[in-house]
Backbone atoms as SQL, in Angstrom:
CREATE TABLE atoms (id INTEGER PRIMARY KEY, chain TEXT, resi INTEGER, resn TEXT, atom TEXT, x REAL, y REAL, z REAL);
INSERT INTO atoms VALUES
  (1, 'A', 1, 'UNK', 'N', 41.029, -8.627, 5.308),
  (2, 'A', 1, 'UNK', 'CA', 39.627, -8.374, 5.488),
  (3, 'A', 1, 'UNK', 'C', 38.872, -9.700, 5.374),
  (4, 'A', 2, 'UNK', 'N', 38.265, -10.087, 6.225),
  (5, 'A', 2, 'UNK', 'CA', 36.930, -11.482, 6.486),
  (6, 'A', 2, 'UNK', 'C', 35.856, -10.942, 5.289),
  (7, 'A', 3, 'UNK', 'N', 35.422, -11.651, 5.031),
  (8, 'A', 3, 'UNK', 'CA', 34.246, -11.524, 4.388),
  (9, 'A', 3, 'UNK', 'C', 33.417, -12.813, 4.897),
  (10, 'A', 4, 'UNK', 'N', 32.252, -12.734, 4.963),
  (11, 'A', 4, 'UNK', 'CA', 31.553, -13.826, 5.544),
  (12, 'A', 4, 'UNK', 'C', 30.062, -13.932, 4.627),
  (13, 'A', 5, 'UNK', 'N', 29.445, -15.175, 4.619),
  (14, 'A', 5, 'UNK', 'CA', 28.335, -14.897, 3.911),
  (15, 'A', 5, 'UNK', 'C', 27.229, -16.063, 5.058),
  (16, 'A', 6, 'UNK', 'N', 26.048, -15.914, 4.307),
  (17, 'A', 6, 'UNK', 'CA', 25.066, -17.005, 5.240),
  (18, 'A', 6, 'UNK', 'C', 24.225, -17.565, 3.801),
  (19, 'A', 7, 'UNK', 'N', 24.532, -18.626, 4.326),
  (20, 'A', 7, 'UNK', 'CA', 24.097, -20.174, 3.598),
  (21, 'A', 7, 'UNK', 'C', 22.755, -20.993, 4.268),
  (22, 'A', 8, 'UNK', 'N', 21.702, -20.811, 3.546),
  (23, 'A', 8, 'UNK', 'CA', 20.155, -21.358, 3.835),
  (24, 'A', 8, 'UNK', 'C', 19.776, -22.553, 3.248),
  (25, 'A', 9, 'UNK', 'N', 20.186, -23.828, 4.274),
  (26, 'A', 9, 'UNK', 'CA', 19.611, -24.910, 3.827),
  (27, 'A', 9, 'UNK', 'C', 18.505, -25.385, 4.525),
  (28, 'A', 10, 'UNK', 'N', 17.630, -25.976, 3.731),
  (29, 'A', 10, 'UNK', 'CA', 16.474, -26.317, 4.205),
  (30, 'A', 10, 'UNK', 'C', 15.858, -25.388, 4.761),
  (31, 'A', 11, 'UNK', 'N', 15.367, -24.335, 4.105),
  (32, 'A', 11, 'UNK', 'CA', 15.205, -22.995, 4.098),
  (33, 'A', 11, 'UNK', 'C', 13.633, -22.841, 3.913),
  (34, 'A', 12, 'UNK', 'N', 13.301, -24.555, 3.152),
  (35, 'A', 12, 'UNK', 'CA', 11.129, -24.144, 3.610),
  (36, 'A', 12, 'UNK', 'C', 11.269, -25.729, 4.351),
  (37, 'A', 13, 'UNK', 'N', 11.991, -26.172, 5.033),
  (38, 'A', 13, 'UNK', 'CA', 11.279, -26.744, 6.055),
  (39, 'A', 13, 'UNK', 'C', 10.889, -27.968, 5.433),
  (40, 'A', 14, 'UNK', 'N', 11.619, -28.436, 4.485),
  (41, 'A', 14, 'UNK', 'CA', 10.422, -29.699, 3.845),
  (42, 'A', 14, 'UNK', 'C', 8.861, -30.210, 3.139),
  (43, 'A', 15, 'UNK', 'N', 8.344, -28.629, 3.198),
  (44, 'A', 15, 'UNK', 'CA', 7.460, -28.335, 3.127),
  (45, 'A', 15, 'UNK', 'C', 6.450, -28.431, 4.219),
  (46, 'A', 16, 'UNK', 'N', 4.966, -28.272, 4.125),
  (47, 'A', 16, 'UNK', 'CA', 4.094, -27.862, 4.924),
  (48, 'A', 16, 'UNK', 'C', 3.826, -29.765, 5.556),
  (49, 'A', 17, 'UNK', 'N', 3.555, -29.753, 6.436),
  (50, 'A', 17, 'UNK', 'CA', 2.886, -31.237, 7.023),
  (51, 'A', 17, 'UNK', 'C', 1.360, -31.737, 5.881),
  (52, 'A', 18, 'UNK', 'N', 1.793, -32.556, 5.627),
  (53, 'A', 18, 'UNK', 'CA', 0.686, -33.230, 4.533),
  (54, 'A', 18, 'UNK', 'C', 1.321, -32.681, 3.222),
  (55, 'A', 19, 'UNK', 'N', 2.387, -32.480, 3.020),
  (56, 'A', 19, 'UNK', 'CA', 2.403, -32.153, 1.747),
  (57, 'A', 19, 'UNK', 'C', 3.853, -32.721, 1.573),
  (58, 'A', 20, 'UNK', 'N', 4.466, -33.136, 2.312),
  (59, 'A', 20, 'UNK', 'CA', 5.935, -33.531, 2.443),
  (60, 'A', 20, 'UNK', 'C', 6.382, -33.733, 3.382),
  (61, 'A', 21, 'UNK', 'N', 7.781, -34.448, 3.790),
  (62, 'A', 21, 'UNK', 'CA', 8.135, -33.988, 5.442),
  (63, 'A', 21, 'UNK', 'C', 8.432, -33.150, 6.485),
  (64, 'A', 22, 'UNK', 'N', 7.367, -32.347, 6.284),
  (65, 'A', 22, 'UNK', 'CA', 7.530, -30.768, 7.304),
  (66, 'A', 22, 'UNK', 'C', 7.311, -31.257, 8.703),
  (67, 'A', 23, 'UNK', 'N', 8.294, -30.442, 9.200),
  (68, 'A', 23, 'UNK', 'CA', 7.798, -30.931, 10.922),
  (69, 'A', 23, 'UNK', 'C', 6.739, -29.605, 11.312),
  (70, 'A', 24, 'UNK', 'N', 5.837, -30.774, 12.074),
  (71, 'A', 24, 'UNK', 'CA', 4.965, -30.013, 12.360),
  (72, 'A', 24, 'UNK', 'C', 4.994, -28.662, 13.636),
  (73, 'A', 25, 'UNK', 'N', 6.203, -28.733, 14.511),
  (74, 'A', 25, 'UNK', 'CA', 6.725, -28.064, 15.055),
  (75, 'A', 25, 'UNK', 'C', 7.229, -26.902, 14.532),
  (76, 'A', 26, 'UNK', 'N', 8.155, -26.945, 13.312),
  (77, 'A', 26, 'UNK', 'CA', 8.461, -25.413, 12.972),
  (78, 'A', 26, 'UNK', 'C', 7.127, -24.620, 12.028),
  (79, 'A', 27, 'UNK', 'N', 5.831, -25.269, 11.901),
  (80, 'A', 27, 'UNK', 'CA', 5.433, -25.025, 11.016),
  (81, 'A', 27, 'UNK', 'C', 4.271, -24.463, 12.194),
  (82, 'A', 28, 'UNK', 'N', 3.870, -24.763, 13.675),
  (83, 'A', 28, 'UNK', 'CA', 3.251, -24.088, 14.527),
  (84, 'A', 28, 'UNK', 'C', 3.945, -23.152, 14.581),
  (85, 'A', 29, 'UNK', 'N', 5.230, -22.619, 14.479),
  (86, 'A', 29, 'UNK', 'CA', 5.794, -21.762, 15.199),
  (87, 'A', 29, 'UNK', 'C', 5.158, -20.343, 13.480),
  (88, 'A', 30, 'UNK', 'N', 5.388, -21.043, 12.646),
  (89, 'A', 30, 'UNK', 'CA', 4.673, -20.316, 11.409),
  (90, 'A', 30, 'UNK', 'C', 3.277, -19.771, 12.150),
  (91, 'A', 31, 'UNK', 'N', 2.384, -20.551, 12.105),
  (92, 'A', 31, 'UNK', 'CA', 1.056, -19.953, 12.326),
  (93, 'A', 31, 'UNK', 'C', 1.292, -19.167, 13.813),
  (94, 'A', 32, 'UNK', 'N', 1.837, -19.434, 14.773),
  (95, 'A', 32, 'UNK', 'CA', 2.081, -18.360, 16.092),
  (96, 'A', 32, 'UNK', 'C', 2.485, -17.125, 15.577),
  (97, 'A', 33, 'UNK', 'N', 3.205, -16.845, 14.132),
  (98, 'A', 33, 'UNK', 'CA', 3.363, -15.435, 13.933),
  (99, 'A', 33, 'UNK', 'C', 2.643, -14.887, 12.868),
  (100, 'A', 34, 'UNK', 'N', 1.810, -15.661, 12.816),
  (101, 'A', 34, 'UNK', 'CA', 0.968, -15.625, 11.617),
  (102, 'A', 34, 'UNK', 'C', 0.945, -14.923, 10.393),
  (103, 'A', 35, 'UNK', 'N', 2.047, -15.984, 10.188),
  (104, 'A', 35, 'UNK', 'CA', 2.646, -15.113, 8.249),
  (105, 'A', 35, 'UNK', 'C', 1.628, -16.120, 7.420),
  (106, 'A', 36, 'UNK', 'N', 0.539, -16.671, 7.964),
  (107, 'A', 36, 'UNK', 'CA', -0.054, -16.803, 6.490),
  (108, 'A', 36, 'UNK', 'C', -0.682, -15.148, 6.268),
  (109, 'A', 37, 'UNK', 'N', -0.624, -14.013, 6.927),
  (110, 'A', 37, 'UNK', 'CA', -1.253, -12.709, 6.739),
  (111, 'A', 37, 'UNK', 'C', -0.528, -12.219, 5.505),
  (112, 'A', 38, 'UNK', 'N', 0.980, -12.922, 5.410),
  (113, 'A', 38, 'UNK', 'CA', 1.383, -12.139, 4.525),
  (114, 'A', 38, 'UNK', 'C', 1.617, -12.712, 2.960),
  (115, 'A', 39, 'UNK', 'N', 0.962, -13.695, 2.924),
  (116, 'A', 39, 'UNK', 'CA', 0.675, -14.772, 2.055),
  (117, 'A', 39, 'UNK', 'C', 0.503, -13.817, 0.559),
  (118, 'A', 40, 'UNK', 'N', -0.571, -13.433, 1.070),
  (119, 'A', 40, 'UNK', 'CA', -1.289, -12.645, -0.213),
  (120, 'A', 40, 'UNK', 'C', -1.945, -13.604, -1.441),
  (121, 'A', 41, 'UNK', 'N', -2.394, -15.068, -1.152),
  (122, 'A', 41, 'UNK', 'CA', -2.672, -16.138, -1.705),
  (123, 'A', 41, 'UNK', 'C', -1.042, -17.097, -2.218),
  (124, 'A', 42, 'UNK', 'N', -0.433, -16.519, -1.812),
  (125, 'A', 42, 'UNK', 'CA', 0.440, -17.584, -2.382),
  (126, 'A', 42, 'UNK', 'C', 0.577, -18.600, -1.466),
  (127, 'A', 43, 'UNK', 'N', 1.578, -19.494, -1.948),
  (128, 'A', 43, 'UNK', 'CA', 1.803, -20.941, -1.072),
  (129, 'A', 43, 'UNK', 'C', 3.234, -20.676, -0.620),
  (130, 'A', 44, 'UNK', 'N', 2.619, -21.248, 0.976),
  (131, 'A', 44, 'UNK', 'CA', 3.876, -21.030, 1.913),
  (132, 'A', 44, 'UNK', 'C', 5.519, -21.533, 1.767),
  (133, 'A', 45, 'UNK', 'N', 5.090, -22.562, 1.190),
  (134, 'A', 45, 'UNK', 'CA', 6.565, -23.291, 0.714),
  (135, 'A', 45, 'UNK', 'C', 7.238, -21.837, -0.447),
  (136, 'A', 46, 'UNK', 'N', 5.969, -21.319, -1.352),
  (137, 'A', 46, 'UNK', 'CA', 6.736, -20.419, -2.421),
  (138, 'A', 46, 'UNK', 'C', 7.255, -19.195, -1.283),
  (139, 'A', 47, 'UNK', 'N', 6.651, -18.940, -1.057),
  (140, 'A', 47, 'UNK', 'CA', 6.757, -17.872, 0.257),
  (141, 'A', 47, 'UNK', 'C', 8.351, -17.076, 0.271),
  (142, 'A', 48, 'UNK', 'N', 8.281, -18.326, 1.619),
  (143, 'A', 48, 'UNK', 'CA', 9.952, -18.844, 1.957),
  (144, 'A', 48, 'UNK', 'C', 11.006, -18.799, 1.141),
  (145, 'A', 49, 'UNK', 'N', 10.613, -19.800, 0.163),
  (146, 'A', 49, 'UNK', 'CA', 11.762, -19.762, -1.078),
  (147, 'A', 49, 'UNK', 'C', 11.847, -18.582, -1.450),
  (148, 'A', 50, 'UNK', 'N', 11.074, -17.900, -2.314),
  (149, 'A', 50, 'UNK', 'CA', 11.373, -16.060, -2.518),
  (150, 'A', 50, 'UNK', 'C', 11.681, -15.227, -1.638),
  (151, 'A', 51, 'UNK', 'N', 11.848, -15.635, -0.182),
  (152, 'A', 51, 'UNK', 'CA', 12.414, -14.751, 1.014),
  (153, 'A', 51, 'UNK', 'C', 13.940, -15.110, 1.154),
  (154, 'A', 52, 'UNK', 'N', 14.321, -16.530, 0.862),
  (155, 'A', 52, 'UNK', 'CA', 15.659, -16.747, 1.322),
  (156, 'A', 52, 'UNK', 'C', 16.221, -16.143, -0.056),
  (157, 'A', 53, 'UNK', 'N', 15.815, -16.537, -1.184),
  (158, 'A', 53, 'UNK', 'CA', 16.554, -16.341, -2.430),
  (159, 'A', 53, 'UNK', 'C', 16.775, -15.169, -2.366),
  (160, 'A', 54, 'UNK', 'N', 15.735, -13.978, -2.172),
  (161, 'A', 54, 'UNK', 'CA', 15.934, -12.285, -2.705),
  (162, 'A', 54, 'UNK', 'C', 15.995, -11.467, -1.449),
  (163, 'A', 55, 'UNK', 'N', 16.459, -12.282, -0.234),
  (164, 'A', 55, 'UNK', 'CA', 16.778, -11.765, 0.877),
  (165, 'A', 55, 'UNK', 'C', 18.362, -11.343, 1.202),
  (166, 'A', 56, 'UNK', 'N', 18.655, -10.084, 0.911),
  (167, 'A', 56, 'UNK', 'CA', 20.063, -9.278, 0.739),
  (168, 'A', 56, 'UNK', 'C', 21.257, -10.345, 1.755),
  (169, 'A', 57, 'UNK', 'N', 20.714, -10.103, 3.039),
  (170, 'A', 57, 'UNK', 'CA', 21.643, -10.769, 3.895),
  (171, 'A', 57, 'UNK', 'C', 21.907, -12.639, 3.769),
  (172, 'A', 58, 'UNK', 'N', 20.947, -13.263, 3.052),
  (173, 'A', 58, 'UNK', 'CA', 21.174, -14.386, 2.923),
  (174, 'A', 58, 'UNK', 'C', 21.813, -14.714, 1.495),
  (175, 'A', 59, 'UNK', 'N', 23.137, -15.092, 1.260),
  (176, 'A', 59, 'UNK', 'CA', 23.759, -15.001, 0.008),
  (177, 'A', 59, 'UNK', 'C', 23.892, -16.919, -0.760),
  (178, 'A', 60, 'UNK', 'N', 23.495, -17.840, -0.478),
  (179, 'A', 60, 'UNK', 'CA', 23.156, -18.916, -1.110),
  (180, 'A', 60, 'UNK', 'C', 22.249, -19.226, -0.322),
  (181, 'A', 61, 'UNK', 'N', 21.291, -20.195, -1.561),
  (182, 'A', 61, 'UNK', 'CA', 20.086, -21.219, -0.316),
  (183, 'A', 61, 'UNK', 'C', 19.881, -22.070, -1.303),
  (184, 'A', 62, 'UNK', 'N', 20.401, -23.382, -0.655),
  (185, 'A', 62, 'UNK', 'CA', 20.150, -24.791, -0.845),
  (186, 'A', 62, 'UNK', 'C', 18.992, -25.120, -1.251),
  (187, 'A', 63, 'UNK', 'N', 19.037, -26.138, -2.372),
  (188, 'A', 63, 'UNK', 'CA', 17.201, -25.946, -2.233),
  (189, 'A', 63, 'UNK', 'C', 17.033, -27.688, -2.792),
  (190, 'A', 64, 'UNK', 'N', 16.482, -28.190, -2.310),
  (191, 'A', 64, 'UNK', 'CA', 16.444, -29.798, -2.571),
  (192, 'A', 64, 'UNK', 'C', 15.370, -30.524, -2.967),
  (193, 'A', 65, 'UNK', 'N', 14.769, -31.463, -3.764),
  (194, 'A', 65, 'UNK', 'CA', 13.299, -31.827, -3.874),
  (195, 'A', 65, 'UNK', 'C', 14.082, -32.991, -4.364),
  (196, 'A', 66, 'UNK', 'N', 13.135, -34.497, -4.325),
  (197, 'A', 66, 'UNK', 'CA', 12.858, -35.775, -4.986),
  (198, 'A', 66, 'UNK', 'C', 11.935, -35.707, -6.610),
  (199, 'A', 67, 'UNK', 'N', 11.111, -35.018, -6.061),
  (200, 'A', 67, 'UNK', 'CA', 10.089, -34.909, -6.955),
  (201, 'A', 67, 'UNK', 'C', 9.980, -33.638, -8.260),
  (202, 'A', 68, 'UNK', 'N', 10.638, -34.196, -9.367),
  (203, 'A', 68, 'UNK', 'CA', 10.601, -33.176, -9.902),
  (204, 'A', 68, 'UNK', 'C', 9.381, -32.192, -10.803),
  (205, 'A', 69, 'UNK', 'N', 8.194, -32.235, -10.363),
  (206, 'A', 69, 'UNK', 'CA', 7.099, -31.430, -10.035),
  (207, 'A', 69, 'UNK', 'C', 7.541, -29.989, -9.304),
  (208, 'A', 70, 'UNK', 'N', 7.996, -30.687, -7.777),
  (209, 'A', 70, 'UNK', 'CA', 8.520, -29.609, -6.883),
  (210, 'A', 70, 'UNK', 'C', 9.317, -29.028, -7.274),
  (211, 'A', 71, 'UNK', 'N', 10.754, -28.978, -8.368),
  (212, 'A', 71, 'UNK', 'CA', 11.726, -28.665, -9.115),
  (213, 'A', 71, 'UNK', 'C', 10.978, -27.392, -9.813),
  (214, 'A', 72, 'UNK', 'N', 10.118, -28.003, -10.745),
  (215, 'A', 72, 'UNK', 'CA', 9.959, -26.828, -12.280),
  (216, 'A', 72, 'UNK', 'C', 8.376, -25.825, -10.729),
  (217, 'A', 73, 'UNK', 'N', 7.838, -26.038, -9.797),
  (218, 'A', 73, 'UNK', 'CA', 7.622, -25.185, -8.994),
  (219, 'A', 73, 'UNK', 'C', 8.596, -24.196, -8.484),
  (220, 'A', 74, 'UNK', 'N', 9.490, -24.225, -7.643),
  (221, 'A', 74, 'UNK', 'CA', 10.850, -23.852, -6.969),
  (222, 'A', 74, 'UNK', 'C', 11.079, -22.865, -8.077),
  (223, 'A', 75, 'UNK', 'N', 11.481, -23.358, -9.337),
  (224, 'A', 75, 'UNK', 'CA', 12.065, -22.714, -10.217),
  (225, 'A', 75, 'UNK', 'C', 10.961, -21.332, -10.811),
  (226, 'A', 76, 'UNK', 'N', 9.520, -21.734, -10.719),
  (227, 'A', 76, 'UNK', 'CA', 8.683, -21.219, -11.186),
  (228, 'A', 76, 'UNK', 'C', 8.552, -19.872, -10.173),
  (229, 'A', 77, 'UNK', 'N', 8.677, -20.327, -8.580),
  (230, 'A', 77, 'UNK', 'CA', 8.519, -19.396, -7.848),
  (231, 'A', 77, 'UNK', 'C', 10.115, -17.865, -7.505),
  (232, 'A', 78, 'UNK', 'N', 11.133, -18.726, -8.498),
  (233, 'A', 78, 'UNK', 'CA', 12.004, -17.772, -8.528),
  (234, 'A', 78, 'UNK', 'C', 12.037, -16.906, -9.393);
């Protein structure tokens, strides 16, 4: 029997443009489906991260920062 899993790296994108190195390309393709609706005030980078982490079908997600600010965030938003 296979068992297979899916592995999410770079899973927010680097963050948003102006806030880190987000490309600004996957981050139009954000506002074209316009999930800031589903925001509910939170921040998009937290967003993401709580979608890949507690998302059934995605079973690890990579998660990387320089800055450890962004660290005890990440951690805060899990």
């Amino acid at each position: 029997m296979a068992w297979y899993g899916m592995v999410i790296r770079g899973g927010v994108a680097k963050c948003p443009p102006g806030k880190g190195q987000g490309s600004t390309d996957l981050w139009d393709l954000w506002d074209k489906a316009k999930l800031d609706e589903l925001l509910d005030g939170e921040d998009p980078t937290e967003f993401m991260l709580r979608f890949t982490i507690t998302n059934p079908d995605m079973h690890t997600t990579v998660v990387g920062t320089l800055d450890p600010e962004h660290l005890i965030g990440n951690i805060a938003s899990v």
